[in-house]
C-alpha positions as CSV (number, residue, x, y, z in Angstrom):
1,X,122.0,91.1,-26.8
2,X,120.7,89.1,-24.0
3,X,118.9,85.9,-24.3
4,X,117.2,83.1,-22.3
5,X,116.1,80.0,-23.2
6,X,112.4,78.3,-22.4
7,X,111.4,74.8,-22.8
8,X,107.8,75.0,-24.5
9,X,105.5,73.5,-21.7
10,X,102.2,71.6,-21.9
11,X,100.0,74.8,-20.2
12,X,102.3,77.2,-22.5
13,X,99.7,75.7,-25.9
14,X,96.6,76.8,-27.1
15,X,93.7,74.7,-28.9
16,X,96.1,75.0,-31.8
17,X,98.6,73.3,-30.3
18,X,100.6,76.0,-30.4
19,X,102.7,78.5,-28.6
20,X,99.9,80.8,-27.1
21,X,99.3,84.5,-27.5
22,X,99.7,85.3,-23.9
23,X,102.7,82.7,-23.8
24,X,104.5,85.0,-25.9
25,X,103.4,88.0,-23.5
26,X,104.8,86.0,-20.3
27,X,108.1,84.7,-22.0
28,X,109.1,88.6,-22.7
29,X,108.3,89.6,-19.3
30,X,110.0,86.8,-17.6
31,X,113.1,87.6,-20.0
32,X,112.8,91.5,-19.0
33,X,112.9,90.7,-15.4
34,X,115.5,88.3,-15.2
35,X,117.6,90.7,-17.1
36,X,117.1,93.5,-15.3
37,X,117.9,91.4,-12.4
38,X,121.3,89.9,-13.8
39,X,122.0,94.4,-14.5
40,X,121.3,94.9,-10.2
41,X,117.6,95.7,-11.2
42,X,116.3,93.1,-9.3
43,X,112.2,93.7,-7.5
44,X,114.1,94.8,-3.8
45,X,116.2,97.7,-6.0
46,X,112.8,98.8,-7.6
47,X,111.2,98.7,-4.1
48,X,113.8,100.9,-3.0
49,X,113.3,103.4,-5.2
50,X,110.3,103.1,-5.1
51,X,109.6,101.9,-8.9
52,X,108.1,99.4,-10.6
53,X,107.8,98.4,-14.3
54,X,104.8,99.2,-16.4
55,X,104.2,98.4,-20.2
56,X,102.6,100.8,-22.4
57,X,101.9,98.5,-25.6
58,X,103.2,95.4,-26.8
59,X,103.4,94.6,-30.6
60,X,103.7,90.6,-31.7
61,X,105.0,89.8,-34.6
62,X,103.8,86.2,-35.5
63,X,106.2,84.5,-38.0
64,X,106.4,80.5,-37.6
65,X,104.1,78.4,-35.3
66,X,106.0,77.1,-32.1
67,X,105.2,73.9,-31.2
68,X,105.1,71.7,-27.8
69,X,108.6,70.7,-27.0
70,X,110.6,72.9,-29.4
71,X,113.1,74.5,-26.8
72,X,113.2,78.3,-27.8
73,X,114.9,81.3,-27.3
74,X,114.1,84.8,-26.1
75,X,116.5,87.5,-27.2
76,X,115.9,91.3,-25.6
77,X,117.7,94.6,-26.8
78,X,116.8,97.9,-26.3
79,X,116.1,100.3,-29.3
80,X,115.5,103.6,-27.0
81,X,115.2,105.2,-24.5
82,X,114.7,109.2,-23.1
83,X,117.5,110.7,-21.6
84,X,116.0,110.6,-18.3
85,X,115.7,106.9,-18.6
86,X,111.9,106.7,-17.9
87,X,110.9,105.7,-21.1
88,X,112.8,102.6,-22.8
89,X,111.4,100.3,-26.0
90,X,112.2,97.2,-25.9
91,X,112.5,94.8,-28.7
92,X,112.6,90.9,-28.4
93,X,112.8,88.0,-30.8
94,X,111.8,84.8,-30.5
95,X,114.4,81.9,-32.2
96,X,114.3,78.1,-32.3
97,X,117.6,75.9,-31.8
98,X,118.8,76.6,-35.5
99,X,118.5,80.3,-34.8
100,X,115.2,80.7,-37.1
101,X,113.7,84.0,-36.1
102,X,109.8,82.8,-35.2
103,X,108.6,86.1,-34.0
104,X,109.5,89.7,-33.0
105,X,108.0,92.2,-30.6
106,X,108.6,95.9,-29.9
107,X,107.5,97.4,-26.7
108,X,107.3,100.4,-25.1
109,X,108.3,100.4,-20.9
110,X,108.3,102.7,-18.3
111,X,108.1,103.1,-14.2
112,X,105.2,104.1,-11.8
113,X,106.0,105.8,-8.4
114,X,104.8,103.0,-6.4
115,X,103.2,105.3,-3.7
116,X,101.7,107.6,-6.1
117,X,100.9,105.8,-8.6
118,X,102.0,108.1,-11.5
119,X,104.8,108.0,-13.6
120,X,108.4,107.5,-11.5
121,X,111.5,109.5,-11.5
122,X,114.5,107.6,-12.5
123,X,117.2,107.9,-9.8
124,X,121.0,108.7,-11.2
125,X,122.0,105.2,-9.9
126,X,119.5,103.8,-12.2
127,X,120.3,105.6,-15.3
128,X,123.6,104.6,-15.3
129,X,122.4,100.8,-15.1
130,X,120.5,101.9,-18.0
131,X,122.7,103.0,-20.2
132,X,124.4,99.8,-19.6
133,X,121.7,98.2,-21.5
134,X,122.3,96.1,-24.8
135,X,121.3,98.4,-27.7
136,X,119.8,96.9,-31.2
137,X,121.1,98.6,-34.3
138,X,118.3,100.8,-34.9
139,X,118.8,102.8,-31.5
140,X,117.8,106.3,-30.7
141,X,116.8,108.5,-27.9
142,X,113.3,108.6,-27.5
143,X,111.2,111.9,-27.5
144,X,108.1,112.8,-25.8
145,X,106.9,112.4,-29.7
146,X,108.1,108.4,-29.8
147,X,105.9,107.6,-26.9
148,X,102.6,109.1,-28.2
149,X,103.5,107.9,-32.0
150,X,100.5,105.6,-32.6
151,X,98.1,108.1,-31.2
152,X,95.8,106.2,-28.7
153,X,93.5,108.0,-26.4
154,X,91.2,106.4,-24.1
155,X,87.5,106.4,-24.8
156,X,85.3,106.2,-22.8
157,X,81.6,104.5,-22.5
158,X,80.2,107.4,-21.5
């Protein structure tokens, strides 16, 4: 499992007075990036690949308010991914100092060819990074099937 920690920030509250929604959204990117940069996965190795990360949902799990001040922590594990490594889910919790799980999020990552603009092949050199990756108990290889399992289709206006 790999974690970071945040300090809970004025701008990181809502008119609650409590963590944010999108606060939750920017601490589990920030964790997924400096991860992947810790694994060698850093933005210049996507840019020579020509990759970068996209997100396909995110699902928050809202347990117990976090308040201004309460240092936190952001835990990330990976439940999946396809054997080609382009799809991986994601899962992260979020824990105060006495370990007190405050809220869980599953989500569902991939990589767009930066010059097309359509999904990216994952190089060998990256799969094996991949594989690397810290795995939560519940982990299987995803199928074309996992990705599409809530069903949304766009619809348009017109």
């Amino acid at each position: 499992m790999y974690t970071k920690q945040f300090d809970i920030r004025w701008s990181d509250i809502d008119a609650n007075k409590h963590l944010g929604n999108s606060t939750y959204i920017d601490y589990m990117s920030h964790t997924r990036m400096a991860f992947f940069t810790k694994k060698g996965i850093g933005l210049e190795t996507m840019e020579t690949f020509g990759l970068g990360p996209i997100v396909f949902y995110e699902h928050v799990y809202y347990f117990k308010e976090i308040l201004l001040g309460s240092p936190i922590t952001v835990s990330l594990e990976v439940s999946g991914y396809s054997e080609e490594g382009n799809f991986i889910k994601f899962e992260h919790n979020f824990y105060d100092q006495k370990g007190k799980n405050l809220a869980f999020s599953e989500m569902l990552f991939s990589w767009i060819d930066l010059e097309t603009r359509k999904l990216g092949a994952v190089p060998s050199e990256l799969l094996q990074i991949i594989e690397t990756f810290p795995k939560s108990e519940n982990f299987k290889t995803l199928t074309k099937a996992d990705t599409r399992k809530f069903g949304r289709t766009p619809k348009d206006l017109i």
